[in-house]
N, C-alpha and C positions, 0 to 999 in steps of 0.2 A: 593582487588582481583588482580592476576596476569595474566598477558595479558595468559598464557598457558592455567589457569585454568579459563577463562571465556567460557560459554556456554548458549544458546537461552533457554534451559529453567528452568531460574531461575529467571524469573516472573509467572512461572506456566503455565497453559493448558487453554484452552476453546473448546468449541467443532464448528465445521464446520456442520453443521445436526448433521452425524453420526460418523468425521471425527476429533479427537485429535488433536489439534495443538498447538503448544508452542505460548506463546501470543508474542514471537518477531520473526517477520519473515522479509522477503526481499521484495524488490520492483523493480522490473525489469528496470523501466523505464530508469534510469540514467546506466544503464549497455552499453547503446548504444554510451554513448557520453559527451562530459562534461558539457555541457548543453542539452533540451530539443529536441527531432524529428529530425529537422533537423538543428540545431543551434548549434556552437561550434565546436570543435573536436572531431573527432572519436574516440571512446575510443580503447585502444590496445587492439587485441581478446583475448590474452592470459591473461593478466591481467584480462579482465571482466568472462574468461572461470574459472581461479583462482578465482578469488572473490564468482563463483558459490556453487566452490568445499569446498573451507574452510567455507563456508557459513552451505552447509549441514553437513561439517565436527562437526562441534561446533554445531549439534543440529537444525538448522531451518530445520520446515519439511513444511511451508507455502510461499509457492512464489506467488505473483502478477503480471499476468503479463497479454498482450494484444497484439494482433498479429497489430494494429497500433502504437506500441512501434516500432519503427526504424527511424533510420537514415540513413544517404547516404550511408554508409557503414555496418554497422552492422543491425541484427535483433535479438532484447529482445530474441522472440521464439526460431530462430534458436541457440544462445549463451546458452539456458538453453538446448536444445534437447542435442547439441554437449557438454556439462560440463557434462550430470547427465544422461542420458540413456546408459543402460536401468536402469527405476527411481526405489531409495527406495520403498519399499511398503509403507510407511507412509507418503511418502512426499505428500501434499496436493498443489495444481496446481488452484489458481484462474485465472481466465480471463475476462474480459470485452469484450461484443459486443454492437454497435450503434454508435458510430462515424465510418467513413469509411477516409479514406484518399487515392492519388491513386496513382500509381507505380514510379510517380516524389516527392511523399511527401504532394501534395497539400489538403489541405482538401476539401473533399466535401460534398452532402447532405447527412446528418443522413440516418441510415438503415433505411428503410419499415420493416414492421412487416415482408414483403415475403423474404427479403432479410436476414434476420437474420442466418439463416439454413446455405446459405453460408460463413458468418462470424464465424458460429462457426465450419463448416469443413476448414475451413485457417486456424483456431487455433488447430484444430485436425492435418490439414497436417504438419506444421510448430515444434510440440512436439511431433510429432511421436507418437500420441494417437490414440484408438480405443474410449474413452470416456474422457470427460473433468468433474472433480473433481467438481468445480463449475462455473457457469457462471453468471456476474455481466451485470446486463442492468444498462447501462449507460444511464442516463435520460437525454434528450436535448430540455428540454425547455417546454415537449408537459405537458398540464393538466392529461392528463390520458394516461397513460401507458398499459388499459389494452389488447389492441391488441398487442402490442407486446411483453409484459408480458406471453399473452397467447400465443405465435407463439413458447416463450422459452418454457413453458410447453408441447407443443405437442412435441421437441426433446427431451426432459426429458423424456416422458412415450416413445418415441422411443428410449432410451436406448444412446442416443449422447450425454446427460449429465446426471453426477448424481444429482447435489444440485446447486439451482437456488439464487441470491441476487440481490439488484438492487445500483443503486451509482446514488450520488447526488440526491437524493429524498427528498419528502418532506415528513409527515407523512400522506399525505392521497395519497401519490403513495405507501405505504407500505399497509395501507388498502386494496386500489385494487387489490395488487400483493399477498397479503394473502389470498383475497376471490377467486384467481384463483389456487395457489398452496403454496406449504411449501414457506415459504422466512429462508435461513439461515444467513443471511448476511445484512449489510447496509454499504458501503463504500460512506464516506461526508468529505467533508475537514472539520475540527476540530483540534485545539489547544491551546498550552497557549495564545494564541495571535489570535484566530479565532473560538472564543465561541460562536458563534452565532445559532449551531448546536446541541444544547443542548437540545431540544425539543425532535430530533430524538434519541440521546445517552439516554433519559430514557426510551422513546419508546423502544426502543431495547433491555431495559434492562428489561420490563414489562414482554415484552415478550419473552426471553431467547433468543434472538438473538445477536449475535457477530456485535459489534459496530467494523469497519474498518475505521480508521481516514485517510487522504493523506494529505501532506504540517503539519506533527506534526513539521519536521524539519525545512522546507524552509519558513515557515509562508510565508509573504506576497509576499518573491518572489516566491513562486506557482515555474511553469514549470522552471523558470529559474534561480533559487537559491538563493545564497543571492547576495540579491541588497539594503541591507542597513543594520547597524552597529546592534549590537545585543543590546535587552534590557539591561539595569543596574541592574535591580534587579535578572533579569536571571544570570548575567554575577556574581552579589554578590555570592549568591547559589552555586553556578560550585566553585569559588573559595574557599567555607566556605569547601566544601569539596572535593577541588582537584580532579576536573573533566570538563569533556569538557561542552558548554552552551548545547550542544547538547544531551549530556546523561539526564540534568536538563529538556528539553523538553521532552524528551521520558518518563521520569520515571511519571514526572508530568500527562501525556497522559495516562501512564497504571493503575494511582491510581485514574482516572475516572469512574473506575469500572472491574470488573473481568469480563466483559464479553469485553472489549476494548480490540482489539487484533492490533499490530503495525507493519507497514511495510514499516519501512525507506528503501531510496533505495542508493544505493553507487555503484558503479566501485572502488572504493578504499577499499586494503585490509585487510588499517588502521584503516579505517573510518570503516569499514564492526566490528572488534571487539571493537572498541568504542562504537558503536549503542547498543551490543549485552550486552556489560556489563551497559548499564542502566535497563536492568532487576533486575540487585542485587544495584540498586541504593536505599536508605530508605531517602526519606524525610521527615524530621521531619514536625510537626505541624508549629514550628517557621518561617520553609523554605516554606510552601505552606500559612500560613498569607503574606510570604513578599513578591509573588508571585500574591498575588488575585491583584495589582492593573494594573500587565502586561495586555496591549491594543493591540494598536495599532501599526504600524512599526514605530519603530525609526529612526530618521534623518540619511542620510548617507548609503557609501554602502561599506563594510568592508567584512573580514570573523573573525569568532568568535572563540577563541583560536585556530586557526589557520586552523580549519576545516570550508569549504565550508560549510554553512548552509541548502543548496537544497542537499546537498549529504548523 
């Protein structure tokens, strides 16, 4: 496939509730910077406001994103408002509320159930919305979710969001957040190399809800990308068919099931159609036996044919 003709959906659709999305979409976070929050460099506006633009150009109609997405200089929300408003009609707009961080960067205490309302009108103010697409609670630790599960439902039926999910859960915070409202969503770190999450990816799939993985790309470096040398047997793979390790993560991720929907995230507008054509990547049978024995990180801190791993 040629870099002109690659587009987001040629791994197909899943749905968001009531909401069509191509199963490869974007992840705002690294649009801020070249590493995490507040760590790295500031990414260039332009470049990150381009990366938005060709993004939607080629088809993504699902972005990721969180109004505690920023860095010193840029903001996730404000770089998508300024690239794409006023938005496609299709383009579907996720967000996360429950962490809070505060106007130096510092983290601080997780939302209160009262405090929610406010986080999702930041993410209202911040995209230039009247309603937010979906909104993801971010689980931080507590055993039950369902107060502030419920705090999301009562903006829901006031019309400040349409479709509710929750991230980093566990399957009986999906329980409680079912018996309060719809759940269309579950965002869990999950990948070749972070399968531990496997429980919730069939739950999700039981119940026709759209599996959302994060770190498919950065595995073990998480927020801060790659910090150690790629697997061999990934690295076999990518070569057997002349492709980044990275496409070999993503395709691997999406043939977890039709409901797995993927949202690498990139500032880079190379890396942005690399991600995009592991949609028409086909792993054979042979490539995902030589794959089952991928673990854990490997020794060393590299990048993998030549692309940042976290990006």
């Amino acid at each position: 496939m040629s870099r002109e003709t690659v587009r987001a959906g040629a791994a197909g659709t899943w749905l968001l509730g009531d909401l069509t999305v191509n199963r490869i979409g974007l992840g705002a976070m690294r649009l801020t910077g070249s590493a995490a929050f507040h760590q790295g460099t500031p990414r260039d506006r332009s470049q990150a406001i381009g990366v938005l633009r060709r993004a939607v150009d080629r088809g993504v109609n699902h972005l990721d994103t969180a109004a505690f997405y920023f860095s010193r200089l840029r903001s996730a929300n404000e770089l998508i408002n300024s690239a794409l408003a006023p938005y496609p009609d299709d383009l579907v707009i996720a967000t996360k509320v429950g962490p809070a961080r505060d106007a130096s960067g510092e983290w601080s205490a997780p939302a209160r159930p009262d405090q929610l309302r406010g986080q999702v009108e930041e993410n209202l103010r911040q995209l230039g919305r009247d309603h937010l697409d979906v909104v993801n609670l971010r689980i931080m630790g507590q055993a039950s979710i369902s107060e502030h599960f419920g705090a999301l439902a009562e903006l829901r039926a006031a019309g400040l969001v349409r479709h509710l999910g929750i991230s980093n859960a566990r399957p009986a915070h999906l329980a409680q957040a079912q018996a309060i409202a719809p759940v269309v969503c579950v965002q869990n770190r999950y990948g070749i190399d972070a399968r531990a999450g496997k429980e919730m990816l069939h739950a999700c799939a039981a119940h026709g809800i759209a599996f959302v993985p994060f770190f498919s790309i950065a595995g073990e470096g998480r927020e801060e990308g790659a910090v150690r040398a790629e697997h061999p047997q990934i690295l076999t793979v990518a070569r057997a068919h002349g492709v980044s390790p990275s496409q070999v993560r993503l395709a691997w991720t999406l043939r977890q099931g039709k409901h797995v929907l993927a949202i690498p995230g990139t500032g880079n507008p190379d890396h942005l159609i690399d991600n995009l054509a592991a949609g028409a990547l086909h792993l054979t049978e042979e490539d995902l036996a030589a794959l089952i024995g991928v673990g854990g990180p490997a020794p060393g801190a590299a990048r993998a044919g030549g692309q940042l791993l976290g990006e």
